[in-house]
C-alpha positions as CSV (number, residue, x, y, z in Angstrom):
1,X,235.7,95.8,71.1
2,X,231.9,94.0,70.8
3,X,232.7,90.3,68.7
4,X,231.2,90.3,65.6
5,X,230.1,86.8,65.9
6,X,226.4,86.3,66.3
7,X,225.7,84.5,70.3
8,X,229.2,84.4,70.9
9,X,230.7,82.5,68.5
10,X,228.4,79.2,69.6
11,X,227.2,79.1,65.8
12,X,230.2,78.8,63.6
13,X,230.6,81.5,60.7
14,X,227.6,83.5,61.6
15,X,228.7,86.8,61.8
16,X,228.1,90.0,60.8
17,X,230.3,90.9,58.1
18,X,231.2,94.3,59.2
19,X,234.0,94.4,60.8
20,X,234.6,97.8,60.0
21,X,231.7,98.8,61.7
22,X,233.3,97.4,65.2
23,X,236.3,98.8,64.7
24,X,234.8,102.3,64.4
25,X,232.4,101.9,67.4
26,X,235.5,100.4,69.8
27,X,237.8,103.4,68.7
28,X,234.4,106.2,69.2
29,X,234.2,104.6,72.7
30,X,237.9,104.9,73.8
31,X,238.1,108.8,72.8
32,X,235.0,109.0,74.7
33,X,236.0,107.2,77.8
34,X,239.3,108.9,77.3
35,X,237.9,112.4,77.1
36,X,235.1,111.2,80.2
37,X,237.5,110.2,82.6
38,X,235.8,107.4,85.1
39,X,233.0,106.5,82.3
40,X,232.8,103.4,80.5
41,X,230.3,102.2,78.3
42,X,229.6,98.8,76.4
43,X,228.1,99.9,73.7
44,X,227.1,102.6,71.4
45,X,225.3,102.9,68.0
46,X,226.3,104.7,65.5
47,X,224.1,107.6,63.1
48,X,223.2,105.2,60.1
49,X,223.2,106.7,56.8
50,X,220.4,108.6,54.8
51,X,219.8,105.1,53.1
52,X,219.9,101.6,54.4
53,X,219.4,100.6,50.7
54,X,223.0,100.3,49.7
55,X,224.9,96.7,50.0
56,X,227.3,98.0,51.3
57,X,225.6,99.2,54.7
58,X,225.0,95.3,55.0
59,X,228.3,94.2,53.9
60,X,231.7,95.7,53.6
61,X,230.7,99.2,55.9
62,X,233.2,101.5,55.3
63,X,232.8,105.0,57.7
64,X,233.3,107.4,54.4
65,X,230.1,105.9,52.9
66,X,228.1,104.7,55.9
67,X,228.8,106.8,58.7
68,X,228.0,110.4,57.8
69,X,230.2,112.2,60.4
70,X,233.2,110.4,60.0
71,X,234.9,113.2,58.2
72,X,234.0,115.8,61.2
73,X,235.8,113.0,63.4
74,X,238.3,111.2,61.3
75,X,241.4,111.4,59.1
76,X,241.7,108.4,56.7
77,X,246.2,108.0,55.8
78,X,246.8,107.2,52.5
79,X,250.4,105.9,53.2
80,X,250.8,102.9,55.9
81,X,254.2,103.4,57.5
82,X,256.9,101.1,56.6
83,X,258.9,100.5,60.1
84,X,257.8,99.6,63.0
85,X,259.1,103.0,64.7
86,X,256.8,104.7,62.0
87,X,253.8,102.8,63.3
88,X,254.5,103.1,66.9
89,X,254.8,107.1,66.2
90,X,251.6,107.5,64.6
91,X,249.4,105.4,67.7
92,X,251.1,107.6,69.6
93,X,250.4,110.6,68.2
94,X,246.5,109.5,67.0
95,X,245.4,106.8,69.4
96,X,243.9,103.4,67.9
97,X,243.7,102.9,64.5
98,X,241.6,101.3,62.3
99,X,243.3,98.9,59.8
100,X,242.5,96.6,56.9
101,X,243.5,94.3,54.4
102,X,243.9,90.3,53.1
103,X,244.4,88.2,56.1
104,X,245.2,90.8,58.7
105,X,244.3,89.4,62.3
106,X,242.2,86.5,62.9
107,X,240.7,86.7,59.3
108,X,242.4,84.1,56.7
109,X,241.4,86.2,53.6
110,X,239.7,83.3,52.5
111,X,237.6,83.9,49.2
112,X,239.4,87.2,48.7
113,X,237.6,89.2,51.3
114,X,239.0,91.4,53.4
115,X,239.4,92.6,57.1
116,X,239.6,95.2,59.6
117,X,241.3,95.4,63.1
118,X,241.7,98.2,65.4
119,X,245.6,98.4,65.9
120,X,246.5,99.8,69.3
121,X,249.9,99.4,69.8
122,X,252.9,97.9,67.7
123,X,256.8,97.5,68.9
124,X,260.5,98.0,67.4
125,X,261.9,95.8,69.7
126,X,263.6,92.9,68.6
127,X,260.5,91.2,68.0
128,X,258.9,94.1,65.9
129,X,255.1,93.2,66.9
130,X,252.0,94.7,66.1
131,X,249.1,94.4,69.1
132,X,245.3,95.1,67.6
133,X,241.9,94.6,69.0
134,X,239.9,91.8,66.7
135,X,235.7,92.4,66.3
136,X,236.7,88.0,65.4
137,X,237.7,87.8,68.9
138,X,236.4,90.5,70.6
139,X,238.0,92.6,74.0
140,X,240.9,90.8,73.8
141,X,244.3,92.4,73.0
142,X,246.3,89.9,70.4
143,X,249.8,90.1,68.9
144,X,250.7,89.6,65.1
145,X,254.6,89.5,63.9
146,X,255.7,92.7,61.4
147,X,255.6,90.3,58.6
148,X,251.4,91.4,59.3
149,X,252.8,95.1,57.8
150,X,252.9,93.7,54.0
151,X,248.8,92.6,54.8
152,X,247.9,95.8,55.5
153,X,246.3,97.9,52.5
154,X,247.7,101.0,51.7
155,X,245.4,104.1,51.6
156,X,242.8,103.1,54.5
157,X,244.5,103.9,57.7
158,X,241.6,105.3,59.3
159,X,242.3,107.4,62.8
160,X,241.2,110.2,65.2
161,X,241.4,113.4,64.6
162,X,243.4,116.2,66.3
163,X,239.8,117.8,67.7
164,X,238.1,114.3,68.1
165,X,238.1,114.8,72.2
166,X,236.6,118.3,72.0
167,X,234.1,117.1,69.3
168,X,232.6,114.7,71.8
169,X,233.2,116.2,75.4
170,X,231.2,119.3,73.6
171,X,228.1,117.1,71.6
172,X,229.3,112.9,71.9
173,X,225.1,113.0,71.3
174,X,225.4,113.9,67.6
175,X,228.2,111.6,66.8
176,X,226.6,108.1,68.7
177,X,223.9,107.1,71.2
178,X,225.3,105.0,74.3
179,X,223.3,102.5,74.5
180,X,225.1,100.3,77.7
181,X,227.0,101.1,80.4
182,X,228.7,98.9,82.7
């Protein structure tokens, strides 16, 4: 997961205030990596949509609308599950997924705006814990309690679908450009 915040944080509140957007790239580059075993790459970029005009390619980038392959690669849930087993049972069966809502994460949902984060684990132990990927913090795995479950907005679960790893091992070209390897 690439940080959001502009020169590493050093300026603070400059960012770029798609989080989305992050979110979407780190979980393109784990199918990728996943389908590629031994490759890893830093960065990719993205198709942009026919227009750059809309506000919403600047702010608040949502794959539907600004990403015009998401739906060959895909599936957005319109029901967030309501137990921890019934999270930890769709990461395993779809990989990362992309989440959002009021003060999910890092993000304080300050001035009503919302967030994303890239959820990649979550545990019915007796702690009940979700573990995400932040585009606040960058590559660094972070915890949230389950009381983060009532945050999350219901109908934007966004997540791979079943022929993601084909779609890429056959064409990745069409769906992103690498741009850095390490």
């Amino acid at each position: 997961m690439k940080c959001q915040r502009f020169f590493g944080g050093i300026i603070p509140g400059l960012l770029d205030p798609n989080c989305t957007y992050y979110c979407i790239r780190a979980l393109l580059i784990y199918w990728y990596e996943r389908s590629n075993t031994g490759a890893h790459i830093l960065d990719i970029k993205l198709q942009p949509p026919q227009s750059r005009m809309r506000i919403d390619y600047w702010i608040g980038w949502h794959p539907d609308e600004n990403y015009p392959l998401a739906n060959e690669v895909f599936d957005v849930c319109n029901r967030k599950p309501t137990t921890p087993m019934g999270w930890e049972k769709l990461i395993y069966e779809h990989g990362p997924i992309v989440i959002s809502g009021m003060g999910i994460g890092m993000s304080t949902g300050t001035f009503g705006i919302g967030h994303s984060i890239l959820l990649i684990g979550a545990s019915q132990n007796s702690y009940e814990t979700f573990y995400y990927l932040d585009p606040l913090v960058g590559n660094q795995i972070l915890k949230a309690p389950w009381s983060m479950n009532k945050d999350i907005s219901d109908g934007h679960i966004t997540y791979a679908n079943t022929d993601i790893i084909k779609r890429i091992q056959l064409n990745y070209e069409k769906y992103f450009t690498i741009t850095r390897y390490s």
